[in-house]
MIVOMAR-494432 format. One record per atom (N, C-alpha, C, O): chain; x, y, z; atom name; residue in one letter. Coordinates in steps of 0.05 Angstrom, whole numbers, plus 32768, in hexadecimal, padded with zeros to 4 digits. Each point is the difference from the previous one (the first is absolute). Layout:
  chain     X     Y     Z  atom  res
      A     X     Y     Z    CA    A
...
END
This chain:
  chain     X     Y     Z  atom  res
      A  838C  7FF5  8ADE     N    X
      A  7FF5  801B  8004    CA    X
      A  7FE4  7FFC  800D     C    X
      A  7FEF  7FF8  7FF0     O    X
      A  800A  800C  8024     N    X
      A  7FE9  800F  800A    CA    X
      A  7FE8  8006  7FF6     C    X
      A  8002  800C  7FEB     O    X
      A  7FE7  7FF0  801C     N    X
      A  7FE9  800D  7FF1    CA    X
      A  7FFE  801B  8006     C    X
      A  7FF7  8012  7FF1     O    X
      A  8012  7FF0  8024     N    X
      A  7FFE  8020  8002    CA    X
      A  8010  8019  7FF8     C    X
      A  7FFB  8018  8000     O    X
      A  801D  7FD9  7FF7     N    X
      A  8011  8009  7FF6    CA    X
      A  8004  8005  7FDB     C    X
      A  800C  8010  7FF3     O    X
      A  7FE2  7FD9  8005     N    X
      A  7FEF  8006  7FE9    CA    X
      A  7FF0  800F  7FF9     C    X
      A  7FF9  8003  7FE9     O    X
      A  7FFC  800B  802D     N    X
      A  7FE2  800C  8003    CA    X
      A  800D  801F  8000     C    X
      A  7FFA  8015  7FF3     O    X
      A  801A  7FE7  8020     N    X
      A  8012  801C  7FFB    CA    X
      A  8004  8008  7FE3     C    X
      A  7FEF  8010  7FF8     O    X
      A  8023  7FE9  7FF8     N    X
      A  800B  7FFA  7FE8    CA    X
      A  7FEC  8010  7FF5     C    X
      A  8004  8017  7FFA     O    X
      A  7FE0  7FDA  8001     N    X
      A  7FF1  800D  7FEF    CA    X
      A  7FF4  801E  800E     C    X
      A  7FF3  800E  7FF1     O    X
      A  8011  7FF6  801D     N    X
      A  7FF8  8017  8012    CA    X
      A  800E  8015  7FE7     C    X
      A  7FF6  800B  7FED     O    X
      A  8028  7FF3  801F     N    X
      A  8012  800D  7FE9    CA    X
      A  7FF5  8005  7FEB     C    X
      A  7FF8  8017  7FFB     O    X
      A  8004  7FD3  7FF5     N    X
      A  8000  7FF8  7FE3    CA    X
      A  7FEB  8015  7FF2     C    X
      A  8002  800B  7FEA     O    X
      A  7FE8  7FF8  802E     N    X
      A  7FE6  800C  7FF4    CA    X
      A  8003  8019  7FFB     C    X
      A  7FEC  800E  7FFB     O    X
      A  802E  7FFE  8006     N    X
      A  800B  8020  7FFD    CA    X
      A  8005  8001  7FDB     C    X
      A  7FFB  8015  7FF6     O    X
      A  800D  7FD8  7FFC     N    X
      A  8000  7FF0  7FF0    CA    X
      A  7FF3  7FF8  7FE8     C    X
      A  7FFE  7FE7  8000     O    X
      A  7FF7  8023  7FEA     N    X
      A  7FEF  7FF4  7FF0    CA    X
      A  8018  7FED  7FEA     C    X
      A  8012  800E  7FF8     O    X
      A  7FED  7FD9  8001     N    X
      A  8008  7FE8  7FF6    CA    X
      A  8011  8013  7FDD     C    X
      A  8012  7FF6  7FF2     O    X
      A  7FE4  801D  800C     N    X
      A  8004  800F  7FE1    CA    X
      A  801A  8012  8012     C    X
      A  8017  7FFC  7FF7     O    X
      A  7FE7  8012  801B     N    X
      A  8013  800E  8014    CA    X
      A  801C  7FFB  8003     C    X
      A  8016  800C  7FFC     O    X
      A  7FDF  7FD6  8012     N    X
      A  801B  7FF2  8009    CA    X
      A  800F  7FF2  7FEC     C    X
      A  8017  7FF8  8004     O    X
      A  7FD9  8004  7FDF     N    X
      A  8013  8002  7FEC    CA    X
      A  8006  800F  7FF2     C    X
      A  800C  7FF6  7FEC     O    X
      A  7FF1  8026  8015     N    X
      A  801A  8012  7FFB    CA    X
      A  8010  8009  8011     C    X
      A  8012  8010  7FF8     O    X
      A  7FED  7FE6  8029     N    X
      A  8019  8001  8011    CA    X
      A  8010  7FF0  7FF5     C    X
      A  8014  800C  7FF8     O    X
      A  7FED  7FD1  8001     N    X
      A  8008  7FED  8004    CA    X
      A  8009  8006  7FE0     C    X
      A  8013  7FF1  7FFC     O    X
      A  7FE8  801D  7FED     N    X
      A  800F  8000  7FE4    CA    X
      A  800E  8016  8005     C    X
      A  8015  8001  7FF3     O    X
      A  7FE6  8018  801F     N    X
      A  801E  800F  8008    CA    X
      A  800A  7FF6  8015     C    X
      A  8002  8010  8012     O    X
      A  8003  7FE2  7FF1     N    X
      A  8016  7FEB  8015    CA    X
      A  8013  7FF2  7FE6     C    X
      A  8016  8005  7FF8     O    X
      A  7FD7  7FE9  8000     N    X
      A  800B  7FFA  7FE2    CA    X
      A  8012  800D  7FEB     C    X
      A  8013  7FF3  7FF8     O    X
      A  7FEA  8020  8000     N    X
      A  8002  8017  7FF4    CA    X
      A  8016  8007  8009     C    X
      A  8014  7FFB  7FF2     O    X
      A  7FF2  8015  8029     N    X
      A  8014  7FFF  8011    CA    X
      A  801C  7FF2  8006     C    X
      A  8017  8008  8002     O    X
      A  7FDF  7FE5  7FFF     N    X
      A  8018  7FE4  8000    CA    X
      A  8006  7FF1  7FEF     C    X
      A  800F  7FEC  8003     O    X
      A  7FE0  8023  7FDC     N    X
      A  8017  7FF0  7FE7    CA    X
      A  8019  8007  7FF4     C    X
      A  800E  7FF6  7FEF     O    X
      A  7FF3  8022  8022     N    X
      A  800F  8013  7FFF    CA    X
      A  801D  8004  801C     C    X
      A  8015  800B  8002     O    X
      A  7FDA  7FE2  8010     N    X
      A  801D  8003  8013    CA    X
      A  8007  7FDA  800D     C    X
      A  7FF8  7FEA  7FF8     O    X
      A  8015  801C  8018     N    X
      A  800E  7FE4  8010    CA    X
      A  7FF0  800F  801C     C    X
      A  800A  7FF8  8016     O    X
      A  7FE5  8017  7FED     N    X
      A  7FF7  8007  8016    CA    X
      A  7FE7  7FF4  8001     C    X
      A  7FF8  7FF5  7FEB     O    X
      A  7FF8  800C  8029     N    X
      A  7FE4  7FF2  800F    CA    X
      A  7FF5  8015  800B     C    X
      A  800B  8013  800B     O    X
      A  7FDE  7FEB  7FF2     N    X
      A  7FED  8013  800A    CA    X
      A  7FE5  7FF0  800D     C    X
      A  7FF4  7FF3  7FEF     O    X
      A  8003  800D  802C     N    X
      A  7FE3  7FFA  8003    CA    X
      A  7FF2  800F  800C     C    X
      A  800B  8012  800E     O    X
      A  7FDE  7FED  7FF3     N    X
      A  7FE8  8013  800B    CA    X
      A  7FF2  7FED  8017     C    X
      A  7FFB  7FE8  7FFD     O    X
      A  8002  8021  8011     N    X
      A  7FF4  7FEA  801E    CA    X
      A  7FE4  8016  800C     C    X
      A  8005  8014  800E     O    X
      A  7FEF  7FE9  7FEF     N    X
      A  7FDE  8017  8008    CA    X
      A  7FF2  7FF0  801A     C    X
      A  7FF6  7FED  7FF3     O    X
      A  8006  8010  801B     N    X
      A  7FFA  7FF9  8019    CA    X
      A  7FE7  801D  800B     C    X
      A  8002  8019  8000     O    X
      A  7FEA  7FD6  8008     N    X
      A  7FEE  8018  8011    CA    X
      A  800B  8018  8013     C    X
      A  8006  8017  7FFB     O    X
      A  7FFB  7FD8  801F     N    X
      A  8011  800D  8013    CA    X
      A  8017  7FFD  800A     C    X
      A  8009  7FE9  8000     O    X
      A  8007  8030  800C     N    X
      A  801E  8002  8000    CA    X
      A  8004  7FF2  8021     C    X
      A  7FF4  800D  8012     O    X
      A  8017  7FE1  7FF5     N    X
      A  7FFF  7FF6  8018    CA    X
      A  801C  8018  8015     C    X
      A  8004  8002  8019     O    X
      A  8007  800A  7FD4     N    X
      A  800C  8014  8013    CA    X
      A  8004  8017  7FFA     C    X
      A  8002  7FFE  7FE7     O    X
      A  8002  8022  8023     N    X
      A  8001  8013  7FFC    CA    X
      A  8011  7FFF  7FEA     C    X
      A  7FF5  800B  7FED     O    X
      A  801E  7FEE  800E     N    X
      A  8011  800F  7FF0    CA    X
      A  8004  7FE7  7FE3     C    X
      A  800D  7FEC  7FFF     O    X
      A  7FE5  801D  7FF0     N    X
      A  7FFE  7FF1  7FE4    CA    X
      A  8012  7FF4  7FFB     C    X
      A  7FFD  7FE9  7FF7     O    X
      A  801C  8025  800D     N    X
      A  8025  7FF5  7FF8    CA    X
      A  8004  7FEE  800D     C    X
      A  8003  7FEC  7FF2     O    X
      A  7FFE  8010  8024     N    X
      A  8001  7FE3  8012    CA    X
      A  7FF1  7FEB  7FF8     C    X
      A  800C  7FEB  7FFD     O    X
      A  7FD8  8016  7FFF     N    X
      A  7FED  7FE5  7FF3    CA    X
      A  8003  7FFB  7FE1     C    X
      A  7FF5  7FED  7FF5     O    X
      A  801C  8029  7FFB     N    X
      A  8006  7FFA  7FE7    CA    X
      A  801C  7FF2  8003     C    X
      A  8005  7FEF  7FF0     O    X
      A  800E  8017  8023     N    X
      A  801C  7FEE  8004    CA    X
      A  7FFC  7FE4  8003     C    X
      A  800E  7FED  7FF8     O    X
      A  7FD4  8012  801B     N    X
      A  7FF9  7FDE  800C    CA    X
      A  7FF6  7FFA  7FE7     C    X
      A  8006  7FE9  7FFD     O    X
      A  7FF1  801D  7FF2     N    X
      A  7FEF  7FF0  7FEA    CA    X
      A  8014  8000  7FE2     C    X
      A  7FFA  7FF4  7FEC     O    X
      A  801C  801A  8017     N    X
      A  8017  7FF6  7FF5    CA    X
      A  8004  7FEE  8006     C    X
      A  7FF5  7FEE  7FF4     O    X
      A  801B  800B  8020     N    X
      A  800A  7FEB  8009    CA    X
      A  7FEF  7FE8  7FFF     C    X
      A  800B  7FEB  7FF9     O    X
      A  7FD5  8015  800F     N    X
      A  7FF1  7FEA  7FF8    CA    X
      A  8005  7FF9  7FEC     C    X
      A  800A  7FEA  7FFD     O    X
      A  7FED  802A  7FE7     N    X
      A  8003  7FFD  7FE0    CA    X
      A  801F  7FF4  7FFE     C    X
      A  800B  8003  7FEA     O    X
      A  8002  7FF1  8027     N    X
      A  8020  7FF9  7FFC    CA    X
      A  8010  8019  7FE3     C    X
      A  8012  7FFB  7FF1     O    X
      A  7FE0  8018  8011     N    X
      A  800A  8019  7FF2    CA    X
      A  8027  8000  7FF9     C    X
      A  800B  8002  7FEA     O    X
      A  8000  7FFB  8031     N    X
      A  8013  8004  8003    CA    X
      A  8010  7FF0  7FF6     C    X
      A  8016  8006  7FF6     O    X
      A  7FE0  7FE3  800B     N    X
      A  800E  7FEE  7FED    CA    X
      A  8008  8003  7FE0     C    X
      A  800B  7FEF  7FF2     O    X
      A  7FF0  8022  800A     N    X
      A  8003  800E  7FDB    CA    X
      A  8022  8002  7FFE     C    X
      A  800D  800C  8010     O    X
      A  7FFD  7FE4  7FD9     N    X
      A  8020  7FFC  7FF6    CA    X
      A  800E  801C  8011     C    X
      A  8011  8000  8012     O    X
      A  7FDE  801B  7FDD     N    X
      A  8011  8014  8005    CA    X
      A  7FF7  8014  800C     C    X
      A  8007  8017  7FFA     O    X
      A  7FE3  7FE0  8020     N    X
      A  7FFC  800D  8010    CA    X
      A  7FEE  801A  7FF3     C    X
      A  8005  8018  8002     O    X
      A  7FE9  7FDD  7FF2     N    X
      A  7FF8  801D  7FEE    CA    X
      A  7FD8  8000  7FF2     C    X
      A  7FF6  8004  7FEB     O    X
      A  7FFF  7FF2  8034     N    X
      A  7FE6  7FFC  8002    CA    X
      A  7FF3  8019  800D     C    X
      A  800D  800E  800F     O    X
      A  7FDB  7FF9  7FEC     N    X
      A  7FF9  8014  8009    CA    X
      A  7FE0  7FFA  8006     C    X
      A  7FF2  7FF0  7FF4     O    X
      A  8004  8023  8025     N    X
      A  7FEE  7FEF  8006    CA    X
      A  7FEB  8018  8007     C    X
      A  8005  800E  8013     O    X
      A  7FDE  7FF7  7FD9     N    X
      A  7FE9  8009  8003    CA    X
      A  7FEB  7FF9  801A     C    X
      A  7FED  7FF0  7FFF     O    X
      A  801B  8021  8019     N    X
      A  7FE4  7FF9  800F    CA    X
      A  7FF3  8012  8001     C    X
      A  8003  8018  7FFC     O    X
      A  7FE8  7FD9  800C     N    X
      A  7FDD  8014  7FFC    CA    X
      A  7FF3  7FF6  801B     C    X
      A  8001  7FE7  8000     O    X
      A  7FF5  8021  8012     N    X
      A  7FE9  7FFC  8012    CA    X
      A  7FE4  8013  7FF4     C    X
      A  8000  8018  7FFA     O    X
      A  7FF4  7FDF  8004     N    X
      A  7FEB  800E  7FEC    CA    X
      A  7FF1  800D  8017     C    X
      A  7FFF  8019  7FFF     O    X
      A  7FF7  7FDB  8017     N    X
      A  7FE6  8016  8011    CA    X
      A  800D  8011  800A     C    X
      A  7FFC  8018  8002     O    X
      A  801E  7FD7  8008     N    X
      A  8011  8020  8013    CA    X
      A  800D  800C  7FEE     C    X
      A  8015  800A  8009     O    X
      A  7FE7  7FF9  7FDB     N    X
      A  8011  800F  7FEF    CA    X
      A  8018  8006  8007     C    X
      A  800B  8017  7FFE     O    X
      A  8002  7FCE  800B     N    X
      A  801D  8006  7FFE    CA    X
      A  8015  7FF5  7FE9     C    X
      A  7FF8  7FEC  7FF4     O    X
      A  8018  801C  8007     N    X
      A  8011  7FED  7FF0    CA    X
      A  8027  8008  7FFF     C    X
      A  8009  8016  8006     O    X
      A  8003  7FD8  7FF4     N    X
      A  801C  7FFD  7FFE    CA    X
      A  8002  7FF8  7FE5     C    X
      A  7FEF  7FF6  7FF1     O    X
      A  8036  8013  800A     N    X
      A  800A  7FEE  7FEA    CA    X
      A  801C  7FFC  8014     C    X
      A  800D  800F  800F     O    X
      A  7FF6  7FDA  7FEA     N    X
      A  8017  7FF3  800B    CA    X
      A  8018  7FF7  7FF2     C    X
      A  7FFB  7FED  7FF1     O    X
      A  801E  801C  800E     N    X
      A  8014  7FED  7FE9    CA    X
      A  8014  7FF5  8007     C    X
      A  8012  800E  800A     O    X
      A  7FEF  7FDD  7FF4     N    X
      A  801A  7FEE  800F    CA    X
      A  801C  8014  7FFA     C    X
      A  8002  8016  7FF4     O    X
      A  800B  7FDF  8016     N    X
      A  801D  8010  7FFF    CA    X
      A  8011  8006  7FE5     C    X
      A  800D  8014  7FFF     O    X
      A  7FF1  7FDD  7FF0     N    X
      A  8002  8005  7FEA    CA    X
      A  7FFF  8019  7FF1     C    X
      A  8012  800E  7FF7     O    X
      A  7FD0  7FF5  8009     N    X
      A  7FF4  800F  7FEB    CA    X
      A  7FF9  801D  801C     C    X
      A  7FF6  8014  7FF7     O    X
      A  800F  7FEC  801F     N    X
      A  8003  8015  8015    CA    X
      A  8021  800D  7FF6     C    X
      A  8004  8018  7FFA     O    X
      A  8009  7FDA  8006     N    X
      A  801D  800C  8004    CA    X
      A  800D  800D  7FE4     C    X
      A  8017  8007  7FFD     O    X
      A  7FD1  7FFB  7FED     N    X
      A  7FF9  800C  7FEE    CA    X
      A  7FFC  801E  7FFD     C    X
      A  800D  8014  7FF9     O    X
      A  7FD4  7FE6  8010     N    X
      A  7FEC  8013  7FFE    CA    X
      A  8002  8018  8019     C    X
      A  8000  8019  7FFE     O    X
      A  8000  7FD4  8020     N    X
      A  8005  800D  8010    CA    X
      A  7FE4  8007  800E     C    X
      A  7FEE  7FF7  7FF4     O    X
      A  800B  8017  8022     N    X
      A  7FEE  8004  8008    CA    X
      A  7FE4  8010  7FF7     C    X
      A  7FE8  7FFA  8000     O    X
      A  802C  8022  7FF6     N    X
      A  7FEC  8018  7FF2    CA    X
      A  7FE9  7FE9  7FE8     C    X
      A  7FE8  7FFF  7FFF     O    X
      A  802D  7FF2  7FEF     N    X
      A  7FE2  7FFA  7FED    CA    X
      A  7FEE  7FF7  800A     C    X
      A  7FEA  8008  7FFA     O    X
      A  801A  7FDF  801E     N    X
      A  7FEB  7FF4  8011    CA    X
      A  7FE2  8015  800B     C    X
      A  7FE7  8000  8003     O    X
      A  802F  800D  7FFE     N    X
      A  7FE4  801F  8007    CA    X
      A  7FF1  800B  7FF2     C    X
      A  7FE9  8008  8003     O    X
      A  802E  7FFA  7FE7     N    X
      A  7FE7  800A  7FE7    CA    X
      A  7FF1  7FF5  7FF8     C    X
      A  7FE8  8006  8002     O    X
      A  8024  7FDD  7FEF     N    X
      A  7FEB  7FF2  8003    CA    X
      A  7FE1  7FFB  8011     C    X
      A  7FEB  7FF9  7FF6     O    X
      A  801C  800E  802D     N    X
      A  7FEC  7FF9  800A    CA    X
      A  7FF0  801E  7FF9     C    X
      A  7FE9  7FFB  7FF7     O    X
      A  801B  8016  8009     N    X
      A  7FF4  8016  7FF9    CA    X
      A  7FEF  7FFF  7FEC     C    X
      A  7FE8  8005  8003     O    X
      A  8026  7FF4  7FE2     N    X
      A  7FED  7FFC  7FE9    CA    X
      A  7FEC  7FEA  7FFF     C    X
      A  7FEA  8003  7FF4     O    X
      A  801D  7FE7  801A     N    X
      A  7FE5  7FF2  8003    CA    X
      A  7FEC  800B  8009     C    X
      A  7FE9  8001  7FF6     O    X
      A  8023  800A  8025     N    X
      A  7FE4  8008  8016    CA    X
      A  7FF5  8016  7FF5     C    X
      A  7FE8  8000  8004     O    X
      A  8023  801B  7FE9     N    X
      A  7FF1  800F  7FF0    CA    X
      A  7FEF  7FF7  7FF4     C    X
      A  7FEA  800A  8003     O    X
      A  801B  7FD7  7FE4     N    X
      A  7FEC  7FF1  7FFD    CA    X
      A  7FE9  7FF8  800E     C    X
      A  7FEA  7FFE  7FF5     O    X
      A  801A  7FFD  801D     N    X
      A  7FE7  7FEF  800F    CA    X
      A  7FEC  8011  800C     C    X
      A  7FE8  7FFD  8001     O    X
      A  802C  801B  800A     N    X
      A  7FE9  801E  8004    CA    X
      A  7FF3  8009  7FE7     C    X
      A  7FED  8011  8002     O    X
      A  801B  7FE6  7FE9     N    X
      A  7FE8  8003  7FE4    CA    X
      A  7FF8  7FEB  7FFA     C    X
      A  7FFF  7FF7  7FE9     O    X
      A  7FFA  7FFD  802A     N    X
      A  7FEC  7FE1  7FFF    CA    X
      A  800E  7FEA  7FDD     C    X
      A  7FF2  7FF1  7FF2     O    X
      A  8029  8014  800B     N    X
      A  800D  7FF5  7FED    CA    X
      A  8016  7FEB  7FFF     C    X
      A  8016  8000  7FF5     O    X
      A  7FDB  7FEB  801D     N    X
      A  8017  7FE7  8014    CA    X
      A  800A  7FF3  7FE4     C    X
      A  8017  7FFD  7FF9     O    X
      A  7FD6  7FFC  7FFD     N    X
      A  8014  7FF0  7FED    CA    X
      A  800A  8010  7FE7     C    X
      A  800F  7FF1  7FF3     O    X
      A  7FEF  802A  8003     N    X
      A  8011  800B  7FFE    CA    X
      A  801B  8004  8007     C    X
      A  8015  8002  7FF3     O    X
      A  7FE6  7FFF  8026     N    X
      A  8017  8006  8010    CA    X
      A  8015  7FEE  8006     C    X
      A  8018  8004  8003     O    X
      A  7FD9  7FE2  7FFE     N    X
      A  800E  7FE0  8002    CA    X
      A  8014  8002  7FEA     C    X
      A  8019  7FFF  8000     O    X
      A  7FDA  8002  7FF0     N    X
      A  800E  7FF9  7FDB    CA    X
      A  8013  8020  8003     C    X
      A  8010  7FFD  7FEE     O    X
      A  7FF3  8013  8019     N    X
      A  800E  8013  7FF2    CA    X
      A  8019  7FF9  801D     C    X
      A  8018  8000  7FFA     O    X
      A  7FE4  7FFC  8018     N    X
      A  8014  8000  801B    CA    X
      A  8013  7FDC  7FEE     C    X
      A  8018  7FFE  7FF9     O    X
      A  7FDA  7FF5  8006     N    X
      A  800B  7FE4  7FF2    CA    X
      A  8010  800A  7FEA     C    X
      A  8013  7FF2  7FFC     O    X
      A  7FEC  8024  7FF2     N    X
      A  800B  8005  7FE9    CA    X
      A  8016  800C  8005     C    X
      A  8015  7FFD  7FF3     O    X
      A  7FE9  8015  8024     N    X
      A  8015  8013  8008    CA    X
      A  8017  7FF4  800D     C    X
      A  8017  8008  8002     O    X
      A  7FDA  7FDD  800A     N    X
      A  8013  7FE5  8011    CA    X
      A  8012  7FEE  7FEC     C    X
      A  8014  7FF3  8007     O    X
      A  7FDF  800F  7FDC     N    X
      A  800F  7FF0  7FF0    CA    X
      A  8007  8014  7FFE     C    X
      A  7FF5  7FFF  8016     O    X
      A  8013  8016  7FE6     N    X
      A  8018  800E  7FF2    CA    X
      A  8015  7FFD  800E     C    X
      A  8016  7FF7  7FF9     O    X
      A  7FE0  8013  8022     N    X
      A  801B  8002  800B    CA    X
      A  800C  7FE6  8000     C    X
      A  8018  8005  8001     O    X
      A  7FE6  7FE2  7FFF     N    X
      A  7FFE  7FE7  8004    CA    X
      A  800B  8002  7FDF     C    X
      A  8016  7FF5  7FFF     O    X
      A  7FE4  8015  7FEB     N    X
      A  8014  7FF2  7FEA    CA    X
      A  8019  8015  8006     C    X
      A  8016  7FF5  8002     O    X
      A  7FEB  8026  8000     N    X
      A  8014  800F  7FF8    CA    X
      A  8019  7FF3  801B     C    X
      A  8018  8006  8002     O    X
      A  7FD7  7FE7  8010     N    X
      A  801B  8006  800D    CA    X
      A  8007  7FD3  7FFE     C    X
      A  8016  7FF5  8003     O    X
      A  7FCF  7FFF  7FF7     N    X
      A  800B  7FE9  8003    CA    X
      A  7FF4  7FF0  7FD7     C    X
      A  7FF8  7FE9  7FFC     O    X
      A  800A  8026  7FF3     N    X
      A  7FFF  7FF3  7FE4    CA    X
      A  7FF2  7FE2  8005     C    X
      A  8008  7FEE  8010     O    X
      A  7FE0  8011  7FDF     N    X
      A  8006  7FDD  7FF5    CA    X
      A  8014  7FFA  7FF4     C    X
      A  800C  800F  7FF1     O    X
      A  7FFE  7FD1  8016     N    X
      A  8017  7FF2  7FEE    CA    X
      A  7FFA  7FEB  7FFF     C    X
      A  7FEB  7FF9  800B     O    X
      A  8022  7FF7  7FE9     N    X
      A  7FF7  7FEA  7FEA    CA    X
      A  7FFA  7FE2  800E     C    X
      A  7FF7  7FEC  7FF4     O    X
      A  8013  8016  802B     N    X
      A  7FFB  7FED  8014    CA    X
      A  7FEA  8002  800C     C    X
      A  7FF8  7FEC  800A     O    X
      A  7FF7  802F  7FF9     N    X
      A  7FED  8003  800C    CA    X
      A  7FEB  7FF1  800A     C    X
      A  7FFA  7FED  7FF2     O    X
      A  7FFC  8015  8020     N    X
      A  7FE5  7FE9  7FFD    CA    X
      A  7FEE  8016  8015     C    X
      A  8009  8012  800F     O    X
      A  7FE0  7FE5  7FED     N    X
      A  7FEA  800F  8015    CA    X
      A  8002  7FF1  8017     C    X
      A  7FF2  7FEC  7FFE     O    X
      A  8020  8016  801E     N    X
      A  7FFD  7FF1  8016    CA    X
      A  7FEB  800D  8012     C    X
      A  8002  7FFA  8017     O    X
      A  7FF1  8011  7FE5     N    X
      A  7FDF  8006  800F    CA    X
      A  7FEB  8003  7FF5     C    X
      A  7FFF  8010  7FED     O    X
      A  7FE7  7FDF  801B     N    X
      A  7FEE  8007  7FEF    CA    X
      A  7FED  8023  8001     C    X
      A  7FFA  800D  8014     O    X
      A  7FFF  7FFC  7FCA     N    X
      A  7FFB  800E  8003    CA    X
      A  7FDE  800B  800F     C    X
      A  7FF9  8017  8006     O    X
      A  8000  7FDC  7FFA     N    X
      A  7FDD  7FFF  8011    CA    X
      A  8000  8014  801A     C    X
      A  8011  8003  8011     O    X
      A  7FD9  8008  7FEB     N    X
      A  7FFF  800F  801E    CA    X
      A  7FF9  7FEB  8011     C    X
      A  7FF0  7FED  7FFE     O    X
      A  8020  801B  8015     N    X
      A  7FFE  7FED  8024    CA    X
      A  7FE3  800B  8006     C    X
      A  7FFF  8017  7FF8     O    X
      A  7FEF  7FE3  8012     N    X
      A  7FF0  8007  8011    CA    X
      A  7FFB  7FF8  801C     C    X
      A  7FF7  7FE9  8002     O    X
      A  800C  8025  8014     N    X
      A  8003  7FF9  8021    CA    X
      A  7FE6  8006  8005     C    X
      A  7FEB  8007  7FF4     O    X
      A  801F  7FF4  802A     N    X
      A  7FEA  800C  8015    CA    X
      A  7FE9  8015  7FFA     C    X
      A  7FF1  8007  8012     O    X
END
């Protein structure tokens, strides 16, 4: 990795206070003791292209997301200056839910964030992600956490 690419990282990060990002990272937790599903949050400064959904598909696929047993990862992006953000869900946990929750979801975040309540909003969108994530994919007794739960921090 890059020095400058480090330098990015914390760019992110500084959106962030250390007490914050651990109550994202214990509702991630929280979330996934409860399913065979994955959830990560990826916060990056700026969005390198117009449309949030496309740079949250590429940073799936970086996160090897897709690789999940049963296809049933879901993926929090945030560009913090350009206030943009996506949730992304592999095919799995899409051919579920379907498009409409993706929306609501994005709705209720960004209501959050227009009341200056990001990590509110983190933890309650993560909660709403494990649900749907247990009601349609249960923990079972093989389970294992194949992603870590930590926020990614980018660019």
């Amino acid at each position: 990795m890059a020095l400058l690419d480090l330098f990015r990282g914390r760019s992110a990060k500084r959106n962030f206070s250390p007490a914050e990002e651990e109550r994202v990272v214990a509702a991630i937790r929280e979330a996934e003791a409860r399913t065979s599903g994955e959830i990560r949050v990826y916060i990056e400064h700026r969005c390198r292209y117009v449309d949030p959904l496309d740079r949250a598909m590429e940073v799936f696929l970086q996160l090897k997301m897709e690789q999940t047993r049963e296809r049933n990862g879901v993926l929090l992006y945030l560009a913090m200056k350009d206030r943009q953000l996506a949730v992304f869900g592999d095919e799995g946990i899409h051919q579920k839910v379907g498009s409409e929750f993706w929306n609501q979801e994005v709705a209720k975040i960004l209501s959050a964030f227009r009341e200056d309540k990001k990590v509110e909003g983190l933890v309650d969108i993560v909660r709403d992600l494990g649900e749907a994530l247990v009601t349609h994919f249960p923990y079972h007794d093989q389970d294992r956490n194949e992603l870590s739960d930590t926020l990614v921090f980018g660019a």
